[in-house]
ROZABA-864397 format. One line per field, with one value per atom (N, C-alpha, C): atom name; residue number from 1; x, y, z; residue in one letter. Coordinates in steps of 0.02 Angstrom, whole numbers, always signed. Example, Ala and Ser with C-alpha at 12.3 -4.5 7.8 and 13.67 -1.06 7.14 Angstrom:
<atoms>
atome = (N,CA,C,N,CA,C)
num = (1,1,1,2,2,2)
east = (+660,+615,+660,+642,+684,+645)
north = (-284,-225,-165,-112,-53,+2)
up = (+390,+390,+390,+354,+357,+394)
residu = (a,a,a,s,s,s)
</atoms>
This chain:
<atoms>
atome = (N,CA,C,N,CA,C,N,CA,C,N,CA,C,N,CA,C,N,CA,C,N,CA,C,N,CA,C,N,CA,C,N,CA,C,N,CA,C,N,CA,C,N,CA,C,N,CA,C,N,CA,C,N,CA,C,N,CA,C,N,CA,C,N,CA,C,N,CA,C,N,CA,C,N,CA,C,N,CA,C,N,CA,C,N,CA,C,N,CA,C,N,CA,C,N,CA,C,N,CA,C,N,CA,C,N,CA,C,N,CA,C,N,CA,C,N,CA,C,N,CA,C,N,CA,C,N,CA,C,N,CA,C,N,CA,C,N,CA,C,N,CA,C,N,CA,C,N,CA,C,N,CA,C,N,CA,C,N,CA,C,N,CA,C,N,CA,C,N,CA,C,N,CA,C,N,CA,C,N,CA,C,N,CA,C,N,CA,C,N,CA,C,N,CA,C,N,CA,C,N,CA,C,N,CA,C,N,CA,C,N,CA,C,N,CA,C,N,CA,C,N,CA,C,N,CA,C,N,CA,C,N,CA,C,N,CA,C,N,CA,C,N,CA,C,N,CA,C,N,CA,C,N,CA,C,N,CA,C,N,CA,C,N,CA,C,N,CA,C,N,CA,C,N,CA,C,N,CA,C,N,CA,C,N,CA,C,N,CA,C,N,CA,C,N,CA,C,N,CA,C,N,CA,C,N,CA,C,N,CA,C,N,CA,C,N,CA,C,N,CA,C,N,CA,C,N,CA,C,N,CA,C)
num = (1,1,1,2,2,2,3,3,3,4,4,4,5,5,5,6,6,6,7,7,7,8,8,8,9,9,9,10,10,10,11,11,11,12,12,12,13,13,13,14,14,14,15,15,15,16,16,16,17,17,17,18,18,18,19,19,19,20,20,20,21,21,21,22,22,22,23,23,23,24,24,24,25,25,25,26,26,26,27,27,27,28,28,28,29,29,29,30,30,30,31,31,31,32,32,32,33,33,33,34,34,34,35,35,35,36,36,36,37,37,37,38,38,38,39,39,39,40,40,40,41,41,41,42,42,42,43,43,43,44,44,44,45,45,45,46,46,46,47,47,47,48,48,48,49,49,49,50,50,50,51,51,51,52,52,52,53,53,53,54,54,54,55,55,55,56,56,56,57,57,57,58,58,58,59,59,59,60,60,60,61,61,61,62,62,62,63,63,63,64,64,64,65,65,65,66,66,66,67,67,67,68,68,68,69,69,69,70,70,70,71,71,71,72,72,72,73,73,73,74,74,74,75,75,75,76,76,76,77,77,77,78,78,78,79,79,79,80,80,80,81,81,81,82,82,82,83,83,83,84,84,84,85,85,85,86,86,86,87,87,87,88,88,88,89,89,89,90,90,90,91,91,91,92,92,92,93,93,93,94,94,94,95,95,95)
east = (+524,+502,+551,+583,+643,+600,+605,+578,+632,+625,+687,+655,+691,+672,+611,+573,+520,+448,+464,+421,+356,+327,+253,+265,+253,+272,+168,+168,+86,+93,+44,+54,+8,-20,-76,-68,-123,-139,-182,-191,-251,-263,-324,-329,-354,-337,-338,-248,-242,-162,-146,-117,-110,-45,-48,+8,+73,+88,+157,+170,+140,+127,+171,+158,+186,+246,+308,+358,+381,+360,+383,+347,+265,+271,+291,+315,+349,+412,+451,+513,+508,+450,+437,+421,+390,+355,+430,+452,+528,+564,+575,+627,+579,+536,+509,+495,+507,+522,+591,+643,+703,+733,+690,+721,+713,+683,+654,+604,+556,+490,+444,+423,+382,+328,+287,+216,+220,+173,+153,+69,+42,-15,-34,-76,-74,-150,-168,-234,-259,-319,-342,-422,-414,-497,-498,-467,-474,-453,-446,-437,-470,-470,-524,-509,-572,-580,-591,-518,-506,-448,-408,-368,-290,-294,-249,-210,-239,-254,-224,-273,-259,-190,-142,-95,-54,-80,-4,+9,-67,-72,-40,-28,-1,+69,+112,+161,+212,+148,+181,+192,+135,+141,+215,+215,+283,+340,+349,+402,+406,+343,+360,+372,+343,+367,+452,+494,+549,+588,+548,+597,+592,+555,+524,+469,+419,+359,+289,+247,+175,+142,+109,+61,+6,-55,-100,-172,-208,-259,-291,-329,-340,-391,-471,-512,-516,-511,-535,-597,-618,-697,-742,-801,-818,-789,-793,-797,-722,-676,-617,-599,-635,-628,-636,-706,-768,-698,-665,-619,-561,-523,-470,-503,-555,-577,-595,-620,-637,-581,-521,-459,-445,-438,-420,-356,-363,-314,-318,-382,-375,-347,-304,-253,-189,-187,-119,-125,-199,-192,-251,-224,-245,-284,-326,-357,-336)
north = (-617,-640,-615,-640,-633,-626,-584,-557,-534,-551,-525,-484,-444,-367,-385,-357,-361,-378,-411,-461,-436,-454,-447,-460,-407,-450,-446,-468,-456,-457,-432,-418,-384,-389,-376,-313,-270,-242,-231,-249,-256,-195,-192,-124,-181,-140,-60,-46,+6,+22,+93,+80,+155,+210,+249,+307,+261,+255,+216,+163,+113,+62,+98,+140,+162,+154,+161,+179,+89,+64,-22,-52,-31,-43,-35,+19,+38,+11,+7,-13,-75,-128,-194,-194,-149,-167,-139,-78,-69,-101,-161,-230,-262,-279,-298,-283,-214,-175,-184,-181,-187,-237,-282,-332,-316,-253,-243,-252,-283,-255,-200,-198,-175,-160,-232,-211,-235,-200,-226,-222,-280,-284,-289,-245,-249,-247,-320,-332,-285,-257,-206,-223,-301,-322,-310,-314,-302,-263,-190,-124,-89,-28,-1,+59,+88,+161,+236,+228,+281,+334,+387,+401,+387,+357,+330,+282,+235,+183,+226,+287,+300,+340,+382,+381,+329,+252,+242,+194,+196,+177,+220,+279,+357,+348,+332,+327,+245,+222,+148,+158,+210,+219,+254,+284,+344,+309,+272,+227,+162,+159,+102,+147,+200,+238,+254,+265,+289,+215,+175,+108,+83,+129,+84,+56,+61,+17,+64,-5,+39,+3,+27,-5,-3,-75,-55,-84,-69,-101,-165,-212,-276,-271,-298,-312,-237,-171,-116,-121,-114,-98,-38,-26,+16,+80,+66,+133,+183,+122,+145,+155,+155,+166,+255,+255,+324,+385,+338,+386,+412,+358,+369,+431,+413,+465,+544,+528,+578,+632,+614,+623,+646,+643,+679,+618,+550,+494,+441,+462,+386,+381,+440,+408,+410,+429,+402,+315,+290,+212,+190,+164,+144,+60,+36,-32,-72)
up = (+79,+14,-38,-86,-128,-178,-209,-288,-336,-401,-466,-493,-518,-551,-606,-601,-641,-619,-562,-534,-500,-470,-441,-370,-326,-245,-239,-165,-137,-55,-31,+36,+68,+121,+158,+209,+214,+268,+284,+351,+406,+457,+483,+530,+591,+658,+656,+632,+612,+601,+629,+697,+734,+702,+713,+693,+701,+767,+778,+744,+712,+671,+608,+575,+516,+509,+543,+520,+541,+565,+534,+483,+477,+417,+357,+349,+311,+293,+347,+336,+330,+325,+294,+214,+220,+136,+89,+115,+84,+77,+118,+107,+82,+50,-15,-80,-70,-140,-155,-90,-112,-176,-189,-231,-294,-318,-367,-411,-370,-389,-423,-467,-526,-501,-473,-440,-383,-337,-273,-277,-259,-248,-180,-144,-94,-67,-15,-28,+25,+30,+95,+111,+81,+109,+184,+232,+314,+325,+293,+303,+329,+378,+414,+361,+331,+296,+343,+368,+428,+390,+415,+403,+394,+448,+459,+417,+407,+322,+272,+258,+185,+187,+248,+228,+233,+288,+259,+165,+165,+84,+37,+59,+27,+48,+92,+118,+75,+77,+41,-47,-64,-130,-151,-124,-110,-107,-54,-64,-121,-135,-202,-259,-284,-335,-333,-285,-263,-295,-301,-303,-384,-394,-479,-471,-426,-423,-420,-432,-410,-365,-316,-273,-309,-297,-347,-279,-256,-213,-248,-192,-185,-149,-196,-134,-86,-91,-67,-48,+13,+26,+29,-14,-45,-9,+54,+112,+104,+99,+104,+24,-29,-98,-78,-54,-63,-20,+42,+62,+40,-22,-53,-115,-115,-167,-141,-72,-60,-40,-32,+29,-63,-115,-192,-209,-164,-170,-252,-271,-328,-382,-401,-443,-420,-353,-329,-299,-270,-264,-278,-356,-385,-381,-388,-390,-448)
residu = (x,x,x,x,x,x,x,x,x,x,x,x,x,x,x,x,x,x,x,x,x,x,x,x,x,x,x,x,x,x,x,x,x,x,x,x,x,x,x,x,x,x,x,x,x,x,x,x,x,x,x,x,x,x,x,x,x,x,x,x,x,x,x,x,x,x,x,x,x,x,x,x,x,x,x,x,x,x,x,x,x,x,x,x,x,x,x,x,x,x,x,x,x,x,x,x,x,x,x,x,x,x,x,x,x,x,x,x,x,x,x,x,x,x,x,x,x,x,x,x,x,x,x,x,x,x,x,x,x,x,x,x,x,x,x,x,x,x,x,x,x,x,x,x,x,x,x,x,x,x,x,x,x,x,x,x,x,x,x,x,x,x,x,x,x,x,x,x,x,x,x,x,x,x,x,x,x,x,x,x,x,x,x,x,x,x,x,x,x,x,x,x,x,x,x,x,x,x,x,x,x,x,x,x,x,x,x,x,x,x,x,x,x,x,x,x,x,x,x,x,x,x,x,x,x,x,x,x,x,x,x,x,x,x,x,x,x,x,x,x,x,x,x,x,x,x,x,x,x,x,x,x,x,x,x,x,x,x,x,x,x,x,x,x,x,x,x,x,x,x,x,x,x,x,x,x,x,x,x,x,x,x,x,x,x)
</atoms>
């Protein structure tokens, strides 16, 4: 997906999402920040509210901040809200 500086990308993640999973996702959503992207919206309606999830939502934030961006949640389900909150996460990913 080609984005110009300023722009809005969007993009999904789904569970289950195992440990090993992380480091390609990652290195996907990074070549979508690469274009310079501002925001990423990233929807997590089919998200499982596990651990696993909330770092690599913590991991994606990290790398969009590094780029100029913010990750912002989409459609969060309550469960996995109550865990980002509970984990001391909600103003690092934000809705």
């Amino acid at each position: 997906m080609a984005t110009h500086e300023g722009t809005t990308i969007a993009f999904a993640i789904t569970s289950p999402i195992e440990r090993a999973d992380l480091p390609g996702l990652f290195a996907r959503v990074c070549r979508l920040l690469a274009d310079g992207a501002t925001l990423a919206l990233c929807d997590v309606s089919n998200a499982c509210a596990d651990a696993v999830t909330v770092d690599a939502l913590a991991r994606l934030q990290l790398a969009a901040r590094r780029s100029g961006c913010q990750v912002r949640l989409l459609n969060a389900p309550a469960e996995l809200r109550t865990l980002v909150a509970f984990m001391g996460l909600r103003d690092v990913l934000p809705e």
